[in-house]
N, C-alpha and C positions, 0 to 999 in steps of 0.2 A: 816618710810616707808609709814607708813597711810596719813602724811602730802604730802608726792612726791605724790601719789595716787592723792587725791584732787585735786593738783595742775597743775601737767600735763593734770587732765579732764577736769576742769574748763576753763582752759588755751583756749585748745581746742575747745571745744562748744565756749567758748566767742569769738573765732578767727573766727568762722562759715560766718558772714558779710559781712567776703573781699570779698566771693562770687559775692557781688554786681560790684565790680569792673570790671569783665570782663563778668557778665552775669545780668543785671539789673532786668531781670524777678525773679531773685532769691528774691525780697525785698516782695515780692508775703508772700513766705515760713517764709523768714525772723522777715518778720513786719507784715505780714496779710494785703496787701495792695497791690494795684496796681502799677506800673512803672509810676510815676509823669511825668506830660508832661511839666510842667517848667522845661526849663533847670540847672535852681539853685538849684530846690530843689533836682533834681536827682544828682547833684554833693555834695551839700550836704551829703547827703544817702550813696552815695560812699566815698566821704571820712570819716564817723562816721565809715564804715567798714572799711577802714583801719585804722580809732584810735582804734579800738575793736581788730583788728587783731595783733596791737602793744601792745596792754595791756594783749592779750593771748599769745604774746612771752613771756610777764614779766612773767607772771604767770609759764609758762611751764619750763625760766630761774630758776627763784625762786626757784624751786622746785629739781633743783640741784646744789642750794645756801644757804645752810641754813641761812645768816647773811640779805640776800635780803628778804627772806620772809615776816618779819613783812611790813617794808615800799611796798612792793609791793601789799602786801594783803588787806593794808589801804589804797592804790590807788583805788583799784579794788573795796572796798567798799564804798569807797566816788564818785565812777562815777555811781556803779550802782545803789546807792542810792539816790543821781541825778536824776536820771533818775525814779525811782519811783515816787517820788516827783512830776519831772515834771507833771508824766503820770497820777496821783491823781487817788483816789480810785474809781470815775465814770468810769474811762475808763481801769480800770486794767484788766478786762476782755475781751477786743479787742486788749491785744499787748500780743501776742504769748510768746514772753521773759518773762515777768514780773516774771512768777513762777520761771523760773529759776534763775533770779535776784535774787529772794526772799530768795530762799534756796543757791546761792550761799556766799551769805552775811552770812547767817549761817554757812557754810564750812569755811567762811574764817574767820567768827571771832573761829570756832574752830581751825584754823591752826594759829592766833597769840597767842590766850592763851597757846594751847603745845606748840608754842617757848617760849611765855614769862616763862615758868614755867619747861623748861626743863634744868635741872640739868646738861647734858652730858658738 
């Protein structure tokens, strides 16, 4: 139950992004940033929200899949670990996510070890 729990929140916060899709002032809230006036980058931004948005269905799926969990939870921390990376520890304090990245990589390597080690 504690793994569904994580997974369905996770899911959810990480899906927050699509927001940008049909409201672009939302990358404001998002990413702590103003609405980009190159057209590329804004498209950009909107589509990184919907690959967020797909990787918070996985999550939310997984989480009434127990056999999807592992490979989903190791997506989810190889993107948003990625992303750390990119964002390097100068600027960790100007991307609103980061903490949440942080700790959900935590969540989620707690959610492959209970799979890897549960007995049921």
């Amino acid at each position: 139950m504690l793994d569904r729990i994580i997974l369905v929140a996770l899911g959810v916060i990480t899906a927050t992004p699509v927001a940008a899709l049909l409201v672009p002032a939302s990358l404001t809230t998002a990413y702590g940033m103003a609405v980009p006036s190159d057209p590329m980058a804004l498209t950009l931004l909107q589509h990184r929200g919907m690959l967020q948005a797909a990787l918070g269905a996985a999550l939310v799926w997984a989480a009434f899949q127990p056999l999807a969990r592992i490979p989903v939870a190791a997506t989810a921390i190889a993107t948003k670990a990625t992303f750390l990376i990119l964002l390097g520890p100068e600027r960790f304090g100007a991307a609103p996510g980061a903490l949440f990245d942080v700790l959900a990589i935590v969540l989620l390597v707690v959610v492959i070890v209970r799979r890897k080690f549960d007995t049921r």
